[in-house]
N, CA, C and O atoms as a GROMACS GRO file, in nm:
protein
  592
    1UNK      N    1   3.834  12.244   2.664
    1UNK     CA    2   3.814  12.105   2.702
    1UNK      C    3   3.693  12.096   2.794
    1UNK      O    4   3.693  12.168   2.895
    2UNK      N    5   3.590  12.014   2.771
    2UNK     CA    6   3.506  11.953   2.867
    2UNK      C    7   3.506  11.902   2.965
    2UNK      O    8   3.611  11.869   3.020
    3UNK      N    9   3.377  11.880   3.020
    3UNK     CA   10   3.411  11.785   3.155
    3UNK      C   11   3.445  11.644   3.133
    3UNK      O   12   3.508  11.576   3.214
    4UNK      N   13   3.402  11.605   3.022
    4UNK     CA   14   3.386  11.457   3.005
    4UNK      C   15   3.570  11.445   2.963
    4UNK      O   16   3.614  11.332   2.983
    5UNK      N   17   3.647  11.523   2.922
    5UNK     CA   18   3.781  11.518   2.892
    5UNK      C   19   3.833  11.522   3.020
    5UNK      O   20   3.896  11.417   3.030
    6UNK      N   21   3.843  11.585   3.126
    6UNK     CA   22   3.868  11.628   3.278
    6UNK      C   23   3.931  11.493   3.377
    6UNK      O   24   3.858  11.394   3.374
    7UNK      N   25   4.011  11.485   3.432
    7UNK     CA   26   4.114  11.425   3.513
    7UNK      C   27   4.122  11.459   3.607
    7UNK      O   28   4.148  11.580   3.606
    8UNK      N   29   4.110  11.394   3.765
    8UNK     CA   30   4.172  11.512   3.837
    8UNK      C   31   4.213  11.377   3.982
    8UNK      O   32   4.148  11.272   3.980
    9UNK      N   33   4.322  11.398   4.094
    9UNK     CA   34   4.319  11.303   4.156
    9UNK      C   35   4.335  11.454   4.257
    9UNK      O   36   4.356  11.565   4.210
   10UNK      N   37   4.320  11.426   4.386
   10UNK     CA   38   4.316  11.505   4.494
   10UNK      C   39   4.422  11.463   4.629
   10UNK      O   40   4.425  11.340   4.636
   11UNK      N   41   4.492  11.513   4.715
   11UNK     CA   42   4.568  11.433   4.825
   11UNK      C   43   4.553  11.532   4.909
   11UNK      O   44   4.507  11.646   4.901
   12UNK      N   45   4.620  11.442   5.026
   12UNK     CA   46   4.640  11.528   5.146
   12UNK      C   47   4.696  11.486   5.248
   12UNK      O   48   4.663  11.371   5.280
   13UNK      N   49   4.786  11.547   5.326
   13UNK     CA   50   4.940  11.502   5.403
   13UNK      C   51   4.854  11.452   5.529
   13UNK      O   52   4.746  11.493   5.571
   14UNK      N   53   4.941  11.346   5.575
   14UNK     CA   54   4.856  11.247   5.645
   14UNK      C   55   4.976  11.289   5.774
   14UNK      O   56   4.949  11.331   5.887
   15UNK      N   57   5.132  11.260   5.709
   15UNK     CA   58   5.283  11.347   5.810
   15UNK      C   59   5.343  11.385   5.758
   15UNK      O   60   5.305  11.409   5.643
   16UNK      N   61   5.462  11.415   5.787
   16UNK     CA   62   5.610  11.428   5.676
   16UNK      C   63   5.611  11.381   5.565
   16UNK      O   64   5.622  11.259   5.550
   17UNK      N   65   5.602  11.440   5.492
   17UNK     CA   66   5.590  11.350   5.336
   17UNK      C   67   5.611  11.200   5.318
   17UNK      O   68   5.701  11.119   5.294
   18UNK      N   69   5.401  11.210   5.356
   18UNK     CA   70   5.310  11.119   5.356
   18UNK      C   71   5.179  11.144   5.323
   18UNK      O   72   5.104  11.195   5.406
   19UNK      N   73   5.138  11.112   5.196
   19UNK     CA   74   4.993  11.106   5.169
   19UNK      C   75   4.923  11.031   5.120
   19UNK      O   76   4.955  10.913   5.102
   20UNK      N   77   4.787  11.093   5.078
   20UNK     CA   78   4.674  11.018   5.088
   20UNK      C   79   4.634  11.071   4.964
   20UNK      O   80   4.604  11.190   4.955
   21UNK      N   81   4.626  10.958   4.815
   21UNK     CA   82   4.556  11.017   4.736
   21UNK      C   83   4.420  10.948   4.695
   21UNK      O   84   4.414  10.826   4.682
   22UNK      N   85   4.305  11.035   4.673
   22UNK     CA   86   4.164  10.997   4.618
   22UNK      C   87   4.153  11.034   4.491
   22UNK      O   88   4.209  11.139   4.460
   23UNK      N   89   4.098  10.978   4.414
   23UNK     CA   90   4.029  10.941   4.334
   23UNK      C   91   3.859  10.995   4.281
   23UNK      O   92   3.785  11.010   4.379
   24UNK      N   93   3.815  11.013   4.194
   24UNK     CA   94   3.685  11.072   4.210
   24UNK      C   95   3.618  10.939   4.242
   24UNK      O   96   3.502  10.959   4.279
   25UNK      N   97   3.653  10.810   4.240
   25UNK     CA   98   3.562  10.733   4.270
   25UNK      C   99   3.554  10.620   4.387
   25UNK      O  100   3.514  10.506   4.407
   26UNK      N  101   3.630  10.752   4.466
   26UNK     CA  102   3.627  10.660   4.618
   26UNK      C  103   3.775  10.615   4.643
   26UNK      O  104   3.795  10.605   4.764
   27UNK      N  105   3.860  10.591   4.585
   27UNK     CA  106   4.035  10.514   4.554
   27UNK      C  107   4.112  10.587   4.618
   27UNK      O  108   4.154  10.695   4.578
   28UNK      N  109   4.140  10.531   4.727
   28UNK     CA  110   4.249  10.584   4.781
   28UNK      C  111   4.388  10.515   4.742
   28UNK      O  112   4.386  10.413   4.673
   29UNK      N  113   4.483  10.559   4.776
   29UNK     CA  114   4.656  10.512   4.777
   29UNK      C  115   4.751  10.616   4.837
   29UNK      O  116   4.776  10.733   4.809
   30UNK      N  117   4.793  10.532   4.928
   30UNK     CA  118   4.948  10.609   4.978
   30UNK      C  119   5.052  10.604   4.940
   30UNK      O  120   5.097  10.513   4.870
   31UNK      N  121   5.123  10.723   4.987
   31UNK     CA  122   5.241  10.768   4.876
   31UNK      C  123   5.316  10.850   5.005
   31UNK      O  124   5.276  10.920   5.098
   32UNK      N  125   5.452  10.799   4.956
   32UNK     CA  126   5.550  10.840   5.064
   32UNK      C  127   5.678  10.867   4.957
   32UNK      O  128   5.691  10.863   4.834
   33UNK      N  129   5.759  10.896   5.066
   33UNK     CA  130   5.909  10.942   5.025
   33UNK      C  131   6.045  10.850   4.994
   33UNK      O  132   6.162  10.878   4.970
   34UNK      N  133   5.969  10.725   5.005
   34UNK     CA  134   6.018  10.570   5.015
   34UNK      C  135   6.152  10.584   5.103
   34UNK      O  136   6.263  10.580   5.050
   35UNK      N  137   6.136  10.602   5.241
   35UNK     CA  138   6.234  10.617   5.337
   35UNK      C  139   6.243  10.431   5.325
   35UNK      O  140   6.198  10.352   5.242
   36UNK      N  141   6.324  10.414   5.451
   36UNK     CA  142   6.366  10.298   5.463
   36UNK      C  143   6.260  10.214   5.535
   36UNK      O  144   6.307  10.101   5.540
   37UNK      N  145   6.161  10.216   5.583
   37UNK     CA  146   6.040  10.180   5.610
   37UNK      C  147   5.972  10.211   5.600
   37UNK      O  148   5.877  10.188   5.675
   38UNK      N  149   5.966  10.287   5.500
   38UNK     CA  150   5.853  10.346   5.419
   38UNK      C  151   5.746  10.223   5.278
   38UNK      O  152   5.786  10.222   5.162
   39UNK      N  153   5.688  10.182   5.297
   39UNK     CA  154   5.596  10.060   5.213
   39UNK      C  155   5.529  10.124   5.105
   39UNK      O  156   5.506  10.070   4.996
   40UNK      N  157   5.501  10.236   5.137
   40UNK     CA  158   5.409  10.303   5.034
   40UNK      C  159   5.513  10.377   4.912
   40UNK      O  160   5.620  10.438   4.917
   41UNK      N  161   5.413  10.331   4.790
   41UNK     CA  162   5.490  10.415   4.658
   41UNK      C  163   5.559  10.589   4.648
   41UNK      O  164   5.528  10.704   4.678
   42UNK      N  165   5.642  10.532   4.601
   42UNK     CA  166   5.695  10.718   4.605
   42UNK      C  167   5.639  10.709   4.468
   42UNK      O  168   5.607  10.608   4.404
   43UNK      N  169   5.633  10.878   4.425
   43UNK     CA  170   5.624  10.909   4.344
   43UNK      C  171   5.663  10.857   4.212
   43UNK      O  172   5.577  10.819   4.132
   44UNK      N  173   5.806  10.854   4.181
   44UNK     CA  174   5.854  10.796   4.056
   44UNK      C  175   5.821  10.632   4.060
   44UNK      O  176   5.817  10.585   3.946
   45UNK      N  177   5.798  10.548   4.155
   45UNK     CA  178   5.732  10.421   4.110
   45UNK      C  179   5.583  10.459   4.091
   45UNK      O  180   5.521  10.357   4.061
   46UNK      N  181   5.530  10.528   4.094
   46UNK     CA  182   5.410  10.542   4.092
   46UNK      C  183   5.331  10.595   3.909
   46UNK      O  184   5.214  10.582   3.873
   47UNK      N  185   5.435  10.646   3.839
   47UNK     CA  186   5.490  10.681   3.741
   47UNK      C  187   5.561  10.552   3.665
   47UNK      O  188   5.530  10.528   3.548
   48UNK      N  189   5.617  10.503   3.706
   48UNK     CA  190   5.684  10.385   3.633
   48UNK      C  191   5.514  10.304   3.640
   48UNK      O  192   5.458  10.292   3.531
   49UNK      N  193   5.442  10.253   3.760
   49UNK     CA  194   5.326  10.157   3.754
   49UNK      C  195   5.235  10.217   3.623
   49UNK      O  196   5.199  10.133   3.540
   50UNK      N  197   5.199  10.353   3.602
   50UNK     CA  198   5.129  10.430   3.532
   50UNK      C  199   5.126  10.428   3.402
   50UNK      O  200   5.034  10.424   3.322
   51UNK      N  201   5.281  10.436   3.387
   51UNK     CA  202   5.309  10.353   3.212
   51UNK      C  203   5.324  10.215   3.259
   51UNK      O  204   5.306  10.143   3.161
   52UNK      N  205   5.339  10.169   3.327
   52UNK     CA  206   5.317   9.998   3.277
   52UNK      C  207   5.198   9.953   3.263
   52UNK      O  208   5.169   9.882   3.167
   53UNK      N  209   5.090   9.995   3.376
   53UNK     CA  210   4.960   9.988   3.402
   53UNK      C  211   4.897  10.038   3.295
   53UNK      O  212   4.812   9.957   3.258
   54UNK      N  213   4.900  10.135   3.229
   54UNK     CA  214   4.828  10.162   3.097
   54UNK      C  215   4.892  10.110   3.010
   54UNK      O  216   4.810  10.107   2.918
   55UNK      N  217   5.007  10.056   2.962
   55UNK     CA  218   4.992   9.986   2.823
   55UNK      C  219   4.970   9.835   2.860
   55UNK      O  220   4.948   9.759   2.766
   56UNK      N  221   4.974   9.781   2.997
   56UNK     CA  222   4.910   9.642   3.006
   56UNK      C  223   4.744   9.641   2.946
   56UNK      O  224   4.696   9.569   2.858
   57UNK      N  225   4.685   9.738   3.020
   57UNK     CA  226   4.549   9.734   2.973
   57UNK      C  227   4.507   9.744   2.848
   57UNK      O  228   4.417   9.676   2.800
   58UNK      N  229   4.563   9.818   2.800
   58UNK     CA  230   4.560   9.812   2.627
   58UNK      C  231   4.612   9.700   2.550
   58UNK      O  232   4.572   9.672   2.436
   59UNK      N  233   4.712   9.626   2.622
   59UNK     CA  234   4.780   9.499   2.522
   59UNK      C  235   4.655   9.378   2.583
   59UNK      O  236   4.595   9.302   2.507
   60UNK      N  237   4.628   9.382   2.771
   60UNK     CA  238   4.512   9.319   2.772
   60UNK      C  239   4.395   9.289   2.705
   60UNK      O  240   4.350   9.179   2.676
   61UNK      N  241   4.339   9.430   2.679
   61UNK     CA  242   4.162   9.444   2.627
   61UNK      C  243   4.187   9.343   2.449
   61UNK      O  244   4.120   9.258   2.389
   62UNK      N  245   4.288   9.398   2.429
   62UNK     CA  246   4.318   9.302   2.272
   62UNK      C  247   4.339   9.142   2.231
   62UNK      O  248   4.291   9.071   2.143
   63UNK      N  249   4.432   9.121   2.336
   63UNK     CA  250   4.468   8.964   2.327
   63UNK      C  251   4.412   8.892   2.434
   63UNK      O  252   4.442   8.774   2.446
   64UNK      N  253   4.319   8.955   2.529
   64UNK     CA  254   4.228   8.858   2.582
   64UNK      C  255   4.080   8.819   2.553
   64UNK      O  256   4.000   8.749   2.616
   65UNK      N  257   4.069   8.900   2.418
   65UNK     CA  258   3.948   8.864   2.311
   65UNK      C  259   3.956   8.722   2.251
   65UNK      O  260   3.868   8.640   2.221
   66UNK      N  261   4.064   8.718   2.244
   66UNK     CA  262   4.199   8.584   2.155
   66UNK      C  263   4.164   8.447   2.234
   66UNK      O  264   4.099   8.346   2.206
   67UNK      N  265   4.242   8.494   2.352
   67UNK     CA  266   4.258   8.348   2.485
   67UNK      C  267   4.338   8.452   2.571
   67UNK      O  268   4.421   8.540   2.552
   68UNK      N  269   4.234   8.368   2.727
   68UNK     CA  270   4.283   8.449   2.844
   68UNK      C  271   4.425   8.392   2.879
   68UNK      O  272   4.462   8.274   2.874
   69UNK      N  273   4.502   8.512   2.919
   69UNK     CA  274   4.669   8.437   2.978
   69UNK      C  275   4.658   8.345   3.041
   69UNK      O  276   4.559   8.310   3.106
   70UNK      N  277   4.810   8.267   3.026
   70UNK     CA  278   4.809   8.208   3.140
   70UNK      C  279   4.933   8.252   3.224
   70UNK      O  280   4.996   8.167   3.288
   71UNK      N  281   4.974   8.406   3.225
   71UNK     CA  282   5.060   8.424   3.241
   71UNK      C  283   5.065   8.612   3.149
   71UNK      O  284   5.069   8.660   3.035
   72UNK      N  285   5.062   8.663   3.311
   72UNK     CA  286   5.060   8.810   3.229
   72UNK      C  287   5.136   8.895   3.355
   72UNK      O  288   5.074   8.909   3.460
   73UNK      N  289   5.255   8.944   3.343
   73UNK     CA  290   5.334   9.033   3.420
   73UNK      C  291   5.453   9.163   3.343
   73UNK      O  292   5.539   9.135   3.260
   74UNK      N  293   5.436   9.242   3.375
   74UNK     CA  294   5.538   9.325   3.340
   74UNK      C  295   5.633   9.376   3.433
   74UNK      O  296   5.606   9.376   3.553
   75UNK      N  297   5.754   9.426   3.385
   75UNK     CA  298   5.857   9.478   3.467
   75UNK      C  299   5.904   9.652   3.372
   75UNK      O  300   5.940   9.681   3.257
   76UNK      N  301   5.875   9.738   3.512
   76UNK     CA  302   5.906   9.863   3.440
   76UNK      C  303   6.012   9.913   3.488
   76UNK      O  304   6.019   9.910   3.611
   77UNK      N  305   6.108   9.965   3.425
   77UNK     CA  306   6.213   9.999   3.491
   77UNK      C  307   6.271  10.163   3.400
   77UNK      O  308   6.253  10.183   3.280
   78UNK      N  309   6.340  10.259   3.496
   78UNK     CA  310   6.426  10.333   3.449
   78UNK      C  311   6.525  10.352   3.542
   78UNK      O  312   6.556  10.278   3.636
   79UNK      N  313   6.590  10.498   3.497
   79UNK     CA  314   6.718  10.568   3.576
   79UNK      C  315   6.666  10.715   3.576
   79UNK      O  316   6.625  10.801   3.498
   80UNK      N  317   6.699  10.688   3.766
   80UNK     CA  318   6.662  10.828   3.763
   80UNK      C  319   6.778  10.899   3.808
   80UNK      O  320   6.869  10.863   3.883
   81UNK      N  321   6.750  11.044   3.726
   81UNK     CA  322   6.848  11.134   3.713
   81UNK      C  323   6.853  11.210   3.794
   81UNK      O  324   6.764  11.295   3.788
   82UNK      N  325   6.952  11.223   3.911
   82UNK     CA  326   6.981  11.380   3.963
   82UNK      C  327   7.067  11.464   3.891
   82UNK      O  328   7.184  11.432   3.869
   83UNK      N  329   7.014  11.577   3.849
   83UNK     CA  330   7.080  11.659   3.714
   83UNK      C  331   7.098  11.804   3.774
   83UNK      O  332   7.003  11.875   3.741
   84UNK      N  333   7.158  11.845   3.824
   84UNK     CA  334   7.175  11.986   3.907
   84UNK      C  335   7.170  12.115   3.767
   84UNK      O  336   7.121  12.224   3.798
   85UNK      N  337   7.210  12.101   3.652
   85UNK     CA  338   7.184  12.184   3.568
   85UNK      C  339   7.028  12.202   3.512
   85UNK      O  340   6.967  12.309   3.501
   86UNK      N  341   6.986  12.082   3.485
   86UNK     CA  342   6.867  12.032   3.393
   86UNK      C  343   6.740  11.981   3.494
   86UNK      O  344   6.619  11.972   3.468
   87UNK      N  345   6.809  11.952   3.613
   87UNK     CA  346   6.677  11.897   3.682
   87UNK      C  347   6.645  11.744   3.707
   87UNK      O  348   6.666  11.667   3.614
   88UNK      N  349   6.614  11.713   3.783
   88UNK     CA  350   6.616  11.559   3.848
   88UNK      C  351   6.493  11.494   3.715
   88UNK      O  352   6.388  11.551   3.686
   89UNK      N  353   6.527  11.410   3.675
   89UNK     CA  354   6.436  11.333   3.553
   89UNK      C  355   6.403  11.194   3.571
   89UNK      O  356   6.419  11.141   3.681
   90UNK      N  357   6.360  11.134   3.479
   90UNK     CA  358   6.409  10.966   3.463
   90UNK      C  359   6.421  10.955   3.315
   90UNK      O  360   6.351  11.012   3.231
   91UNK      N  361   6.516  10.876   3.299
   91UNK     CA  362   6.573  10.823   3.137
   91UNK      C  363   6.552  10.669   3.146
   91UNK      O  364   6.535  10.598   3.245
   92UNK      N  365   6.558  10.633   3.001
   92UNK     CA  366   6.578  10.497   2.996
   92UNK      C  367   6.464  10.409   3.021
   92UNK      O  368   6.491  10.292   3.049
   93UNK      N  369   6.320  10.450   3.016
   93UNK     CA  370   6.222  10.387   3.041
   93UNK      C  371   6.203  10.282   2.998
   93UNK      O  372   6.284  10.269   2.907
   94UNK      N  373   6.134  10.181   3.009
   94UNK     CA  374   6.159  10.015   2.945
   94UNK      C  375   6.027   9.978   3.015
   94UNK      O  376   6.004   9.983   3.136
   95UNK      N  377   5.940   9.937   2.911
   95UNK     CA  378   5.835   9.832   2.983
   95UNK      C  379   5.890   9.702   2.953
   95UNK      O  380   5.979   9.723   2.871
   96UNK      N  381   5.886   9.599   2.973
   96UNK     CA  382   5.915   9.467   2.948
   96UNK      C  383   5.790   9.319   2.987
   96UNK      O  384   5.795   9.254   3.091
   97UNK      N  385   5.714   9.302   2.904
   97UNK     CA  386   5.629   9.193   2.923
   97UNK      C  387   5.671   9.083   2.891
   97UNK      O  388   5.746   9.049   2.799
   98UNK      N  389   5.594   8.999   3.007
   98UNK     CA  390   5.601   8.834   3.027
   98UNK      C  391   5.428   8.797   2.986
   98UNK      O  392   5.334   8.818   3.062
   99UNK      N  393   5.417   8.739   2.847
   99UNK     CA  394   5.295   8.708   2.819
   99UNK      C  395   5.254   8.624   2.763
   99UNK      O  396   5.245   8.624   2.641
  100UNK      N  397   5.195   8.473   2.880
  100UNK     CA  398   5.221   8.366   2.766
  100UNK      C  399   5.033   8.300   2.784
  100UNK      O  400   4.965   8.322   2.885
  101UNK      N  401   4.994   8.236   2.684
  101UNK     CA  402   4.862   8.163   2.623
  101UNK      C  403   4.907   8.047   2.638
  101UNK      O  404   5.026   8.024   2.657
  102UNK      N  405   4.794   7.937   2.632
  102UNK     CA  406   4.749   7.833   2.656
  102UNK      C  407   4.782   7.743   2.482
  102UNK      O  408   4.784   7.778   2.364
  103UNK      N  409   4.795   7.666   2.529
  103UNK     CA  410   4.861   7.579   2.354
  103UNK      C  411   4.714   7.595   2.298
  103UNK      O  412   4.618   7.601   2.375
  104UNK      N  413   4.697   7.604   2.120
  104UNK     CA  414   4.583   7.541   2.093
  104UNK      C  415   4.556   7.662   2.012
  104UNK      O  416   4.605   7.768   2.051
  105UNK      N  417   4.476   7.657   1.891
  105UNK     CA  418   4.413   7.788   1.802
  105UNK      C  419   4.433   7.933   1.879
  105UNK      O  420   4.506   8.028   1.853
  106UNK      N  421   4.308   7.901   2.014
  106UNK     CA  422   4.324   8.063   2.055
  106UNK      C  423   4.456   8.078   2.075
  106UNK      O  424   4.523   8.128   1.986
  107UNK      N  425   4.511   8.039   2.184
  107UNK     CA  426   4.653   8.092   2.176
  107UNK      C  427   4.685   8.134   2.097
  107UNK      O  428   4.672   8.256   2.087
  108UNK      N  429   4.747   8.057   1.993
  108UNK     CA  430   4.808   8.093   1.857
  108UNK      C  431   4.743   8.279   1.813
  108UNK      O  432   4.811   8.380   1.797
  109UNK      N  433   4.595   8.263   1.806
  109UNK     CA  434   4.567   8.396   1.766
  109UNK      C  435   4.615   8.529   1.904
  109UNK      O  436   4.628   8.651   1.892
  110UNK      N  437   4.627   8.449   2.013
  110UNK     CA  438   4.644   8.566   2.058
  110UNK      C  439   4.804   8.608   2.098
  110UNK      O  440   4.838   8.724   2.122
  111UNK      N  441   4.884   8.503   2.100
  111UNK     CA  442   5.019   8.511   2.039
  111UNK      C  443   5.042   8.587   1.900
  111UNK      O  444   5.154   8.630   1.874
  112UNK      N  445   4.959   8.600   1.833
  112UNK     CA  446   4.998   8.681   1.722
  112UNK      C  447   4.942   8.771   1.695
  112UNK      O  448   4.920   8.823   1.586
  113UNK      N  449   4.913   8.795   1.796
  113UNK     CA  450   4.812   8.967   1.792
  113UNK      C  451   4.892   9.049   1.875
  113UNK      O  452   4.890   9.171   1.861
  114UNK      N  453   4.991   8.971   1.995
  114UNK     CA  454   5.068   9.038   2.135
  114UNK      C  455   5.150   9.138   2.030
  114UNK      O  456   5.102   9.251   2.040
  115UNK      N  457   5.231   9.134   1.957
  115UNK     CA  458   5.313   9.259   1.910
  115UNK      C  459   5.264   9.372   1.827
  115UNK      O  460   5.327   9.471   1.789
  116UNK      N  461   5.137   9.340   1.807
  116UNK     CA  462   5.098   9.454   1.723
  116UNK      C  463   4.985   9.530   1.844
  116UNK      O  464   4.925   9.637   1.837
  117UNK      N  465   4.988   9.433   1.943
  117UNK     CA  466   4.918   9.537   2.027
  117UNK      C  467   4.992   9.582   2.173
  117UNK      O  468   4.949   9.638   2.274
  118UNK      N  469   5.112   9.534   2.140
  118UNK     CA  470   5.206   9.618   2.224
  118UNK      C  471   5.239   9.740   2.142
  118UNK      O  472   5.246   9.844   2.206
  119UNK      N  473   5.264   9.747   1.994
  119UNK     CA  474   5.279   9.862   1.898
  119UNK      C  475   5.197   9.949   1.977
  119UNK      O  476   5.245  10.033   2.053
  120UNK      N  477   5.076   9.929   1.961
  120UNK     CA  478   4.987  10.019   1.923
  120UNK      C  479   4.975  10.056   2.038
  120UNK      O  480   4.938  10.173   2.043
  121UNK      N  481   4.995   9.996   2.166
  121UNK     CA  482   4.983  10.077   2.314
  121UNK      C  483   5.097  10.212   2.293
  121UNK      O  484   5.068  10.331   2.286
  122UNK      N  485   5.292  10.120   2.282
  122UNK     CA  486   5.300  10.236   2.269
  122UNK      C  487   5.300  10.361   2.184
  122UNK      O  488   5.317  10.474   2.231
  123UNK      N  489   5.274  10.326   2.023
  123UNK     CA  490   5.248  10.436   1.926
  123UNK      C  491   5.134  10.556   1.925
  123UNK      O  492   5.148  10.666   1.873
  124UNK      N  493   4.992  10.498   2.012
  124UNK     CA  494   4.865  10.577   2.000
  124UNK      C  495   4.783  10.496   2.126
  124UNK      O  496   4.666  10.534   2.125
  125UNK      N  497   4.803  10.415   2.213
  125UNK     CA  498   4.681  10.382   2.322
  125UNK      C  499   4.703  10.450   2.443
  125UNK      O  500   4.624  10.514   2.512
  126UNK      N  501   4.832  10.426   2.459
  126UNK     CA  502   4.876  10.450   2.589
  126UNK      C  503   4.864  10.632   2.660
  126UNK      O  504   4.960  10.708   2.673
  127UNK      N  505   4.783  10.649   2.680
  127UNK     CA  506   4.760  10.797   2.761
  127UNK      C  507   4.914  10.833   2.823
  127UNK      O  508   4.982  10.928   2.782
  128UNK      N  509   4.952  10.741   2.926
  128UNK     CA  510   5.052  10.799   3.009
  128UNK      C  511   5.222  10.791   2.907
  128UNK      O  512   5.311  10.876   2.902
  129UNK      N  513   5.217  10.697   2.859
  129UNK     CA  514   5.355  10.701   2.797
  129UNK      C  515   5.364  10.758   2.679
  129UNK      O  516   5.461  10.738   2.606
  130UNK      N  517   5.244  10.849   2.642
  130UNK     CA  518   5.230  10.901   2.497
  130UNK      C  519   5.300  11.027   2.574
  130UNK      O  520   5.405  11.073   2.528
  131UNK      N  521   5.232  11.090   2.712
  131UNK     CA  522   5.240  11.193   2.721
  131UNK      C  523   5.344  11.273   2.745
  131UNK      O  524   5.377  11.388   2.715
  132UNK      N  525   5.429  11.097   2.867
  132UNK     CA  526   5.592  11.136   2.903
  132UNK      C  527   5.665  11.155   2.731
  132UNK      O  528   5.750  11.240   2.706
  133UNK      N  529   5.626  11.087   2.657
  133UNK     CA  530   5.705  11.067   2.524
  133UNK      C  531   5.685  11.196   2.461
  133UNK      O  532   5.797  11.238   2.431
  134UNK      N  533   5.568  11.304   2.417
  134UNK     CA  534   5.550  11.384   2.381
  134UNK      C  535   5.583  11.485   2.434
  134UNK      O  536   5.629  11.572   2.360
  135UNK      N  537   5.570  11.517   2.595
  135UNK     CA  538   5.651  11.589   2.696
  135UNK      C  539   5.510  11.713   2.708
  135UNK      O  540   5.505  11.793   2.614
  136UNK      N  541   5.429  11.724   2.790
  136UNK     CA  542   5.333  11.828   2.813
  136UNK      C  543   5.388  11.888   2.928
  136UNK      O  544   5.465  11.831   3.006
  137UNK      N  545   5.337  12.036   2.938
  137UNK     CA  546   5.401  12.155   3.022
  137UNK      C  547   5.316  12.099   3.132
  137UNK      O  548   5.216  12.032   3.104
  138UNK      N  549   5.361  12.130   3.284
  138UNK     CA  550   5.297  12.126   3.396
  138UNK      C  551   5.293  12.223   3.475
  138UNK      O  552   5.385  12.236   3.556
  139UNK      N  553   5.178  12.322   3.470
  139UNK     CA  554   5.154  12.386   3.531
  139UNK      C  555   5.128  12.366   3.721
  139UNK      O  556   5.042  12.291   3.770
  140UNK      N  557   5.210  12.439   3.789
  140UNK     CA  558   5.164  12.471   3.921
  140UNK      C  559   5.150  12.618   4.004
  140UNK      O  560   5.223  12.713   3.975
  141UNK      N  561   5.067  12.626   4.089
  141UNK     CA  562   5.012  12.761   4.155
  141UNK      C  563   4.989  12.712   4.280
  141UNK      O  564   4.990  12.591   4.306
  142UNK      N  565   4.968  12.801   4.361
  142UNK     CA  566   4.933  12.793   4.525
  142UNK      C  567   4.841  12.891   4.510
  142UNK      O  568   4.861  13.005   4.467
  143UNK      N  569   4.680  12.816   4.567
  143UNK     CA  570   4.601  12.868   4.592
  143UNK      C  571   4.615  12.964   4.728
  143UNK      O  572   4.705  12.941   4.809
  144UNK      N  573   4.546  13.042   4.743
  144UNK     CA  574   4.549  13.115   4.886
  144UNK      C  575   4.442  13.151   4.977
  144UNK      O  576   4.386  13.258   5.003
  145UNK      N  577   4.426  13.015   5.022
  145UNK     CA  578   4.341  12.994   5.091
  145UNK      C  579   4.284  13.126   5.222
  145UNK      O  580   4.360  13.152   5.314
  146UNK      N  581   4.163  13.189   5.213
  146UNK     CA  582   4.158  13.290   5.356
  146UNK      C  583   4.191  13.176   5.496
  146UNK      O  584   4.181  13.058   5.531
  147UNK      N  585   4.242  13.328   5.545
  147UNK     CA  586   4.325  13.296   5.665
  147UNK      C  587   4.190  13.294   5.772
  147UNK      O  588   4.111  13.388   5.765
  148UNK      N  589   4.161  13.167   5.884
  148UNK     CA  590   4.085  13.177   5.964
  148UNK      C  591   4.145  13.256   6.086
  148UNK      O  592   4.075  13.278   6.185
   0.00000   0.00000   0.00000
């Protein structure tokens, strides 16, 4: 794989599981353990935004060629598993869109473009929910940094 294929986000503990993640293009976001005053995303919402966030953009780029919403929200939801044999997971993933157009031709076309380009996010657009769906290995290592 190339560079131009290449991904990469970077973090770093800010306290107690609390961080700071960048972006190659400047983007930061915090990410916590979602204690009880904790504001910042834990992990598994961050994962739920990731598939929602990528197949919005894909059902976006299509039906806002059509007519712009007047009315574009999703709700992502699962269950997450503590599994002491198998391992803590999430099941039951569900995107659910709220997506409504303006009366009048465009609408109409872009009302009837919304299900075939929700298909196609999740059958072949969607990067992140292709990948949970297909299931790729995740490699981890600890570098070892010299000791100052």
């Amino acid at each position: 794989m190339g560079d131009d294929t290449l991904r990469s986000v970077h973090f770093e503990r800010t306290e107690n599981s609390k961080y700071l993640v960048h972006n190659v293009r400047g983007g930061t976001l915090s990410v916590g353990s979602g204690g009880e005053t904790d504001t910042d995303f834990t992990p598994v919402e961050l994962l739920l935004a990731a598939i929602g966030a990528c197949s919005a953009i894909d059902v976006d780029v299509v039906v806002s060629r059509r007519a712009e919403p007047t009315e574009f929200s999703a709700v992502v939801r699962g269950d997450k598993i503590r599994d002491p044999e198998q391992g803590n997971r999430m099941e039951n993933l569900a995107v659910e869109f709220t997506i409504r157009f303006p009366e009048g031709e465009a609408g109409d076309k872009a009302r009837e473009a919304l299900p075939r380009a929700v298909k196609m996010s999740h059958d072949r657009l969607c990067t992140v929910s292709r990948t949970v769906e297909l299931g790729t290995p995740v490699h981890t290592t600890v570098v070892d940094p010299p000791q100052s």
